[in-house]
KEKE-3310 file (N, C-alpha, C; in steps of 0.2 Angstrom, whole numbers, plus 5000, padded with zeros to 4 digits):
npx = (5431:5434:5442:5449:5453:5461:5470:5478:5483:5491:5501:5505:5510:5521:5529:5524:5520:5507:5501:5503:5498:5485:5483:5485:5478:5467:5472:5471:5457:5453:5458:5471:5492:5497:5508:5514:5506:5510:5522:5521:5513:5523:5532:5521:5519:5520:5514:5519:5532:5535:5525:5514:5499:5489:5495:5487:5474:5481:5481:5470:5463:5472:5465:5451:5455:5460:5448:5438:5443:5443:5454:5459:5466:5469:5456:5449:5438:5436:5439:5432:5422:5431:5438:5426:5422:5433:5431:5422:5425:5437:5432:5423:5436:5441:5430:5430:5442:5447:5457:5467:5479:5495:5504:5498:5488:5494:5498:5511:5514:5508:5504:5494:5488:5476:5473:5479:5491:5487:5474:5470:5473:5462:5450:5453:5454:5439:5431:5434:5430:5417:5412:5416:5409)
npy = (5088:5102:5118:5124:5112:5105:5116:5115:5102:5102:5112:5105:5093:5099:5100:5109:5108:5099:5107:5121:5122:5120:5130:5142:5141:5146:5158:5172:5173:5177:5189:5188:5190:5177:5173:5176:5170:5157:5156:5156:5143:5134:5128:5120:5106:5088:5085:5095:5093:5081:5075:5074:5084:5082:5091:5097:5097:5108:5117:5120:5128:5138:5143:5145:5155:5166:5169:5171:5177:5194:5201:5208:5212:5220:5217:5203:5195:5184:5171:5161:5160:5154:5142:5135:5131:5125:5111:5108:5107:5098:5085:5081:5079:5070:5060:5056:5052:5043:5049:5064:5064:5063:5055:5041:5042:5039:5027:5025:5017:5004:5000:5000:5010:5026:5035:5044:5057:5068:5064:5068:5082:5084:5084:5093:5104:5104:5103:5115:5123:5122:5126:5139:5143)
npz = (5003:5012:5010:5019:5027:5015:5012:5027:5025:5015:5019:5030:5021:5015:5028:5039:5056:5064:5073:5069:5055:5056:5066:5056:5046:5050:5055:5048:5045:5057:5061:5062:5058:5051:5051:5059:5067:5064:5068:5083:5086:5083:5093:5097:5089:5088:5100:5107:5107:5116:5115:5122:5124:5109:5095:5086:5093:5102:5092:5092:5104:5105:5094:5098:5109:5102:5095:5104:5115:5125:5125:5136:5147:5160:5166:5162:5156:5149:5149:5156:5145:5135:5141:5144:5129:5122:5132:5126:5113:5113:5119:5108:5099:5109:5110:5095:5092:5105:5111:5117:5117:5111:5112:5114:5103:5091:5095:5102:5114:5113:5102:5093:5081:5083:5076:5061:5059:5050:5048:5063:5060:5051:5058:5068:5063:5053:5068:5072:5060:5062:5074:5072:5063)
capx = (5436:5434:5446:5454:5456:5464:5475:5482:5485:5497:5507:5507:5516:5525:5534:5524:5519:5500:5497:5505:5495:5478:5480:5486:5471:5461:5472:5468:5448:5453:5462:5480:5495:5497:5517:5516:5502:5512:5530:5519:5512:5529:5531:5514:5519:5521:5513:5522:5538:5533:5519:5508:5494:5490:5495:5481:5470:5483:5479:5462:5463:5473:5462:5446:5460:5461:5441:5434:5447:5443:5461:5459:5474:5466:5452:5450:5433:5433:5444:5428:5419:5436:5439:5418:5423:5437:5430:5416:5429:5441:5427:5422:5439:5444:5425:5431:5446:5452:5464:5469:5487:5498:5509:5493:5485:5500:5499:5519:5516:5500:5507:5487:5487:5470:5472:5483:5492:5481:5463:5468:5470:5453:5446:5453:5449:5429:5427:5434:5424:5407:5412:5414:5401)
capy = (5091:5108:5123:5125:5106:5104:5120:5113:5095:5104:5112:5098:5090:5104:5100:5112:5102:5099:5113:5125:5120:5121:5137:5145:5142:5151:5165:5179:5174:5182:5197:5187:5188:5171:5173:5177:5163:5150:5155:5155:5139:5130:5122:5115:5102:5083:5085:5100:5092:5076:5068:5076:5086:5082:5100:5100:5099:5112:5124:5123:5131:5144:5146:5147:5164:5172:5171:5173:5182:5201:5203:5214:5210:5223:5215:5200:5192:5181:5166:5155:5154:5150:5135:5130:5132:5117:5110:5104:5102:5093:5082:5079:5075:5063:5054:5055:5049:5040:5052:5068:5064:5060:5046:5038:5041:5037:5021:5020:5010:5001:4998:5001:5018:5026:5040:5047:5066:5070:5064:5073:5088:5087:5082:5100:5109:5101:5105:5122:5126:5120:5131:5146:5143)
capz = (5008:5014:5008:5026:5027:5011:5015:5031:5025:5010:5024:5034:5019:5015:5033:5045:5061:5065:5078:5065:5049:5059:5069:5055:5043:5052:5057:5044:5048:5066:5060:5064:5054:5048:5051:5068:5073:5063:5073:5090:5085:5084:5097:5099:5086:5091:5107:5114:5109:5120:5113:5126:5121:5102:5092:5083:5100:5106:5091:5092:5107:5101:5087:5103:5110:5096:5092:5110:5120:5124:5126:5142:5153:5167:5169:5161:5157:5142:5150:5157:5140:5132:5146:5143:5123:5123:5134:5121:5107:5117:5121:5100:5097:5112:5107:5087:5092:5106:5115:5115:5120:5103:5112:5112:5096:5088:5097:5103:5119:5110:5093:5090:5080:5085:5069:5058:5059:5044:5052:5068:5058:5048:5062:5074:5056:5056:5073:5071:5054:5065:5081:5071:5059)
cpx = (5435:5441:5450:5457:5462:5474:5481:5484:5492:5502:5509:5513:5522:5532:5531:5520:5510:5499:5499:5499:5486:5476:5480:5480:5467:5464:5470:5458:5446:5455:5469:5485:5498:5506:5518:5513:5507:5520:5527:5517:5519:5530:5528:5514:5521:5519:5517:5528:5540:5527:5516:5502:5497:5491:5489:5474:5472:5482:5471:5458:5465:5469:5455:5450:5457:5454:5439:5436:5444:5448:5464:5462:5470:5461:5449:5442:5430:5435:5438:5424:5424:5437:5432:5421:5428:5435:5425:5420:5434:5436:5425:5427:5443:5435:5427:5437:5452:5456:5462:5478:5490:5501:5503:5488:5490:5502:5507:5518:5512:5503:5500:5489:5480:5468:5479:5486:5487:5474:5463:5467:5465:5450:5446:5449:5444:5428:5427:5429:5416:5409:5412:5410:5401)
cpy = (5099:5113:5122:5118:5103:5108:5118:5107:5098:5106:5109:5095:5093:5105:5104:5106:5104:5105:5121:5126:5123:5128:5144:5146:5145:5157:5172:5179:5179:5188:5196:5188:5181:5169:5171:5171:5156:5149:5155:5149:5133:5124:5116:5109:5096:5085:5090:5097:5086:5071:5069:5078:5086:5090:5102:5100:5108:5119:5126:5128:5137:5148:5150:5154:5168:5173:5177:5177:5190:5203:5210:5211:5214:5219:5210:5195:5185:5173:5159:5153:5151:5142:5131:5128:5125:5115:5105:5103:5098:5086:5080:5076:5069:5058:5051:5051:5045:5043:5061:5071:5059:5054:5043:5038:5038:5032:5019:5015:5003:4997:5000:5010:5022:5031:5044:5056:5070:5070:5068:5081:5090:5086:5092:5105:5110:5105:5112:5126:5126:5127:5138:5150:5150)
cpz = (5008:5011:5013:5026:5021:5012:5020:5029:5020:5015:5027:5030:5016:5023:5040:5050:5061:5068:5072:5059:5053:5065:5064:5046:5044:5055:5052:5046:5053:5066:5063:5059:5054:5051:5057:5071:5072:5066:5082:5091:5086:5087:5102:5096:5090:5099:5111:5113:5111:5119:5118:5124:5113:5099:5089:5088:5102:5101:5091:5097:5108:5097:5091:5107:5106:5093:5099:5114:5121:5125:5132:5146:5161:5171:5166:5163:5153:5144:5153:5150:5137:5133:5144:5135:5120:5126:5131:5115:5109:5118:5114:5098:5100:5109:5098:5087:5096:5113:5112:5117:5113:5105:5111:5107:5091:5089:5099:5110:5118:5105:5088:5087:5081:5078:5069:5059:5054:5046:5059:5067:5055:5052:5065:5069:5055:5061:5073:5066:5058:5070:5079:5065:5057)
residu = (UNK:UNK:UNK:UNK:UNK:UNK:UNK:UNK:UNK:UNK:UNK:UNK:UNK:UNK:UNK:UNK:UNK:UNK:UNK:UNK:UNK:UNK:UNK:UNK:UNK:UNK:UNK:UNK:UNK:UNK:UNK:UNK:UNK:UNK:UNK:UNK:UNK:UNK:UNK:UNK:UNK:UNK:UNK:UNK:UNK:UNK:UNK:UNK:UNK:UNK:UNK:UNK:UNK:UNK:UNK:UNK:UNK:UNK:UNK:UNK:UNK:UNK:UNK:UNK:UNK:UNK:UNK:UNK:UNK:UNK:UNK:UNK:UNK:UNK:UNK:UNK:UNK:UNK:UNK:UNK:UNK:UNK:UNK:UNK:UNK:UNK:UNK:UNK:UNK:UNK:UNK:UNK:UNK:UNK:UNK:UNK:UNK:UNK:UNK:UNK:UNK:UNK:UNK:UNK:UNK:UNK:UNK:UNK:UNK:UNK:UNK:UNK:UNK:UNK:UNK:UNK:UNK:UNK:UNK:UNK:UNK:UNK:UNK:UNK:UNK:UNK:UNK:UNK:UNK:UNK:UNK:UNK:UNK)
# end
């Protein structure tokens, strides 16, 4: 298991939610402060609050921002490869796994669990470690 994987899984048990634990292993990489990602992350956890998007889908996207973005508000050019950019890891983890919507990995109308909060986030963390290779 990877540094970053192990990392986020300790915070996970420590209490931080998925989208937390996985955007925030990789925010010093980016030049973020960790603090700041992991209170903007918040309430990405359980699906947005609703078991909508999985949080660890929703920080890898975060984590795709805060690489790729050229953070030029005027004129704004970085926002199509971002969208191609999940578009291919969104795609990795609905094949790896199923979904990427937490009521449904989590199997509550199912009762089937499709993966654990733990394998969604080595999973977001994998994809992420390969994308920024």
């Amino acid at each position: 298991m990877s540094y970053k994987k192990a990392r986020a899984i300790a915070l996970h048990d420590k209490g931080c939610n998925c989208a937390q634990v996985v955007a925030c292993v990789f925010a010093e990489d980016l030049g973020r402060d960790e603090k700041t990602v992991y209170e903007i992350m918040e309430s990405f956890g359980f699906g947005m609050g609703t078991m909508g998007t999985c949080g660890a889908v929703s920080a890898m996207a975060a984590v795709v921002g805060m690489n790729k973005s050229d953070g030029n508000m005027e004129t704004p050019k970085t926002k199509k490869d971002c969208y191609a950019d999940m578009k291919v890891l969104t795609k990795k983890f609905q094949e790896k796994n199923g979904s990427v919507i937490c009521r449904e990995i989590k199997g509550v109308d199912t009762g089937v669990v499709l993966r654990s909060c733990q394998g969604c986030i080595e999973d977001a963390v994998e994809f992420l470690e390969e994308y920024l290779g």
